[in-house]
C-alpha positions as CSV (number, residue, x, y, z in Angstrom):
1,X,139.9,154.1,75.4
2,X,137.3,151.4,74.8
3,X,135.9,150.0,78.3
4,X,136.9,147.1,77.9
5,X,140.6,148.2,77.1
6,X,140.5,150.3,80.2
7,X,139.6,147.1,82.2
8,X,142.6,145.2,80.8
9,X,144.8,148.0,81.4
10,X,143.4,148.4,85.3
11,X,143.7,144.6,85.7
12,X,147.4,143.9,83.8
13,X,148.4,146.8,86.2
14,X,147.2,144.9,89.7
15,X,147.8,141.5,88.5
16,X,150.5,141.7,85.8
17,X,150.0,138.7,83.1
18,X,152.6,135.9,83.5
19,X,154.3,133.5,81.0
20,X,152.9,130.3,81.5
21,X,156.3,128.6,80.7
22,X,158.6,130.5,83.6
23,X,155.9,132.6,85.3
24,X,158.2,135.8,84.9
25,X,156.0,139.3,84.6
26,X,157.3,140.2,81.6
27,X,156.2,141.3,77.9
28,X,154.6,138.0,76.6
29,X,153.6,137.2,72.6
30,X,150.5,135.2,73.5
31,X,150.9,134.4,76.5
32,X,155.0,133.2,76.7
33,X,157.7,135.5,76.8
34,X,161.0,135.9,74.3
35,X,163.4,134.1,76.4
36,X,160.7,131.0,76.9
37,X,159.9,131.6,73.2
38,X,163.3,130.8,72.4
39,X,163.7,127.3,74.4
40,X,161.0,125.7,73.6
41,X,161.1,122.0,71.4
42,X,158.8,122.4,69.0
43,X,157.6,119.3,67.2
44,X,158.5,120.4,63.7
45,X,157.2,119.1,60.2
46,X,157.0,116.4,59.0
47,X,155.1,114.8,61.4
48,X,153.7,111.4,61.7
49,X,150.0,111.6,62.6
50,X,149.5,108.4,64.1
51,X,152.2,108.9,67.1
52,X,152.8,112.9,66.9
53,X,156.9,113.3,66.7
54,X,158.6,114.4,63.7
55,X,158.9,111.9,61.5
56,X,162.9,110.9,62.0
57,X,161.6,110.2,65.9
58,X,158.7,108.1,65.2
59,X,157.8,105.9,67.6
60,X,155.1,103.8,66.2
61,X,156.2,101.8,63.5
62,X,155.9,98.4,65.5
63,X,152.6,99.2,67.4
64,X,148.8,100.0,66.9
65,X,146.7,102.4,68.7
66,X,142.9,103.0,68.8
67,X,143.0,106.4,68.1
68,X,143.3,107.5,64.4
69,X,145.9,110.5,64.9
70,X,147.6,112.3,67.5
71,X,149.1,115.9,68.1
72,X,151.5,118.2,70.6
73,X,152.8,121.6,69.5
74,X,155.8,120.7,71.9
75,X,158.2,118.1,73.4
76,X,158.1,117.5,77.0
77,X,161.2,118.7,78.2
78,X,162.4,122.0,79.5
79,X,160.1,125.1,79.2
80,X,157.3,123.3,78.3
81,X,158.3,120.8,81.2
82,X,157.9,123.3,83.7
83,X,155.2,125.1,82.2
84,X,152.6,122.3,82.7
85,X,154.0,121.7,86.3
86,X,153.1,125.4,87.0
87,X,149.7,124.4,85.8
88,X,149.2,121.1,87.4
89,X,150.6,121.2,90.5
90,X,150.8,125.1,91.1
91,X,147.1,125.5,90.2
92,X,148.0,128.5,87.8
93,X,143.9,127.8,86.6
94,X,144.7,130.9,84.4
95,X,147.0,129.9,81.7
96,X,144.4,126.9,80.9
97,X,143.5,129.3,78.0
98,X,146.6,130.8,76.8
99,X,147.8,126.9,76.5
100,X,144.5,125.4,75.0
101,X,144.7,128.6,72.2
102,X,148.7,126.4,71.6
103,X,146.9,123.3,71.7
104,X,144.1,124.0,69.2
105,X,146.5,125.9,66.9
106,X,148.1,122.0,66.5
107,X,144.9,120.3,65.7
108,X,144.1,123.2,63.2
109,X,147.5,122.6,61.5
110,X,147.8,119.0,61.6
111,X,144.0,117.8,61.1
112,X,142.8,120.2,58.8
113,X,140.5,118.1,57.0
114,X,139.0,116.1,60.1
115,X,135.4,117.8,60.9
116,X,135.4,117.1,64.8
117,X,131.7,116.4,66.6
118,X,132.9,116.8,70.3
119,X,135.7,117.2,72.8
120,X,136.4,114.6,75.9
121,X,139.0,114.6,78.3
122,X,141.0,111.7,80.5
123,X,139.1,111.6,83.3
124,X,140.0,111.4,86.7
125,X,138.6,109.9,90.0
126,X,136.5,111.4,93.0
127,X,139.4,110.9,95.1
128,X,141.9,112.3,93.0
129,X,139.9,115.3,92.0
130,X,139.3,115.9,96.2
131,X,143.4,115.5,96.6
132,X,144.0,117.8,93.7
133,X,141.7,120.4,94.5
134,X,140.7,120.8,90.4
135,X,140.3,119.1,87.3
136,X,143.1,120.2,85.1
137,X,142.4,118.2,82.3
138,X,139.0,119.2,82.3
139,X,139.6,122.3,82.4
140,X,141.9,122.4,79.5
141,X,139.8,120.4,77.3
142,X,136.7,123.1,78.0
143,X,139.5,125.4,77.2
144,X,140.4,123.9,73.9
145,X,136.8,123.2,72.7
146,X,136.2,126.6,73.0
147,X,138.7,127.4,70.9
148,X,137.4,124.8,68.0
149,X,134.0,126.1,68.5
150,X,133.0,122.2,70.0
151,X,131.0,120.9,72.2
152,X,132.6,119.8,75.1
153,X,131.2,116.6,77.5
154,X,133.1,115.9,81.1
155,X,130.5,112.8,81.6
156,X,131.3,111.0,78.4
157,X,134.6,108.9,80.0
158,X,134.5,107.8,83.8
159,X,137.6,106.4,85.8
160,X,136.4,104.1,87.8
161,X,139.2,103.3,90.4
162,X,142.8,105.0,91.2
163,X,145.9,103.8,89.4
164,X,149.5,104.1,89.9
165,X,151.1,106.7,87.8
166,X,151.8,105.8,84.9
167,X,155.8,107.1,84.1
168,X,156.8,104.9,87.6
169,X,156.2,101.6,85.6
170,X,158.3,99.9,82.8
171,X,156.5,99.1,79.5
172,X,155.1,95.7,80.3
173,X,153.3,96.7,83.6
174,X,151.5,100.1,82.0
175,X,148.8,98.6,79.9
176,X,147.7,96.2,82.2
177,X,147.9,99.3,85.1
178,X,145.2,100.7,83.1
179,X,143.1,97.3,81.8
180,X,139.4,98.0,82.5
181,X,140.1,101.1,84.8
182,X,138.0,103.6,82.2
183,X,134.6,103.4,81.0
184,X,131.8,105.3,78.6
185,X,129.0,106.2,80.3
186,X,127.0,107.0,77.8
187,X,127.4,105.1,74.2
188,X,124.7,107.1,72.4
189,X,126.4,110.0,72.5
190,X,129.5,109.2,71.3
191,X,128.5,106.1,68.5
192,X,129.6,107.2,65.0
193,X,130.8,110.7,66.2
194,X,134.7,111.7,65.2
195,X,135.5,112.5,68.5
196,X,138.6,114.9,70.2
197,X,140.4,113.6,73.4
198,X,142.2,116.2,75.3
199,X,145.1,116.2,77.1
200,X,148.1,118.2,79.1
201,X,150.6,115.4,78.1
202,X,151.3,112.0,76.8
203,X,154.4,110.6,78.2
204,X,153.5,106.6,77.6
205,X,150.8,107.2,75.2
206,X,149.0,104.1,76.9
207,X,146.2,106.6,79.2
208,X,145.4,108.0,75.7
209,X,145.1,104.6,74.0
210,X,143.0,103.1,76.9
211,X,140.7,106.0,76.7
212,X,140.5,105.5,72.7
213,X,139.8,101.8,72.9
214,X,136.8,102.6,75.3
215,X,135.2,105.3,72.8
216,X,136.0,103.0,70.0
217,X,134.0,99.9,71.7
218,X,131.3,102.4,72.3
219,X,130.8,102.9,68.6
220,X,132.8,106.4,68.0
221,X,133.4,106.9,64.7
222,X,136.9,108.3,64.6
223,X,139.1,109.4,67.5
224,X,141.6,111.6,67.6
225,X,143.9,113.3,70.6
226,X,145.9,116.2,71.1
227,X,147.9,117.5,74.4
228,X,150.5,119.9,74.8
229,X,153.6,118.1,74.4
230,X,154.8,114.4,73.8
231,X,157.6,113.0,75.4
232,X,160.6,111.8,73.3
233,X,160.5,107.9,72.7
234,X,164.4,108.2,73.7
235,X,162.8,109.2,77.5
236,X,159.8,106.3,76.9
237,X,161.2,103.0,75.1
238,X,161.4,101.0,78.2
């Protein structure tokens, strides 16, 4: 046995891997188990690009966004639902990789053409990152630049001061919950670059947008974004 096969096996054997969806010990196909495997919404072909849902639940045929295209492998619901609570609020730091290899496997499948120069994520404030204890948005986009062979740059988008969350309000009240709360810190590095936001989730779309219009004033060239799942526009029309 190779060493680092016998470290594996030494290490699955003390700290047994997990599915990231249920955190069950249990025999996992990258990371999820079958019975997780079996629940989870996929977004299924054909998809519109500029909102992310299949196309018979597109949500974007009345509105405009700054970035050029969007992707999720999954609908926020169920499984998935719980498997990026266990992340972001049970700091399971570990299954930022297992979910970024998901994540990355979308953009490969639904941008295939798009030549990407670096990966961002949403940032978050001083204060929150102190309450939360970590970054996990920044640790998933590290995760999922390093899947797409990218750079990765934390500084490039700053948050400036603390919102309210975004799902508490109606539609009318989020954009202007986020109006001037993000900024780029740094225009030079992002002007005329085709630049990759990353994400956990989208369930407005607006934190994504805001973050787009910011890179876009800056001069980026294109701007793309890609979380793990999307929320239905049934669960978001209000």
């Amino acid at each position: 046995m190779k060493k680092n096969g016998l470290l594996n096996g030494i290490l699955n054997a003390f700290f047994p891997p997990r599915c990231v969806f249920c955190d069950k010990v249990d025999y996992l196909y990258d990371g999820v188990c079958k019975e997780c495997l079996e629940k989870v919404e996929k977004i299924e072909e054909p998809v519109c690009l500029k909102c992310g849902m299949n196309k018979k639940e597109c949500r974007c045929k009345s509105e405009t966004h700054y970035f050029d295209g969007i992707c999720a492998p999954y609908s926020y619901e169920g499984v998935v639902r719980r498997g990026i609570h266990l992340y972001k609020f049970d700091k399971n730091r570990i299954n930022a990789e297992p979910l970024a290899r998901m994540i990355a496997a979308c953009v490969r499948e639904r941008f295939p053409d798009v030549r990407f120069d670096m990966a961002v994520s949403v940032p978050v404030t001083k204060s929150r990152l102190k309450e939360e204890g970590f970054d996990h948005g920044a640790l998933l986009a590290q995760a999922v630049a390093n899947e797409l062979n990218l750079l990765y740059d934390k500084t490039v988008l700053k948050k400036i001061y603390e919102t309210r969350s975004q799902h508490l309000l109606n539609r009318v009240l989020r954009r202007g919950n986020l109006a001037g709360v993000f900024e780029v810190t740094d225009s030079a590095k992002v002007e005329g670059r085709t630049v990759l936001i990353c994400d956990d989730v989208s369930t407005t779309g607006e934190t994504l947008d805001e973050c787009s219009k910011m890179l876009w004033l800056a001069g980026a060239g294109m701007i793309y974004c890609c979380t793990l799942a999307l929320t239905r526009f049934t669960e978001n029309k209000q």
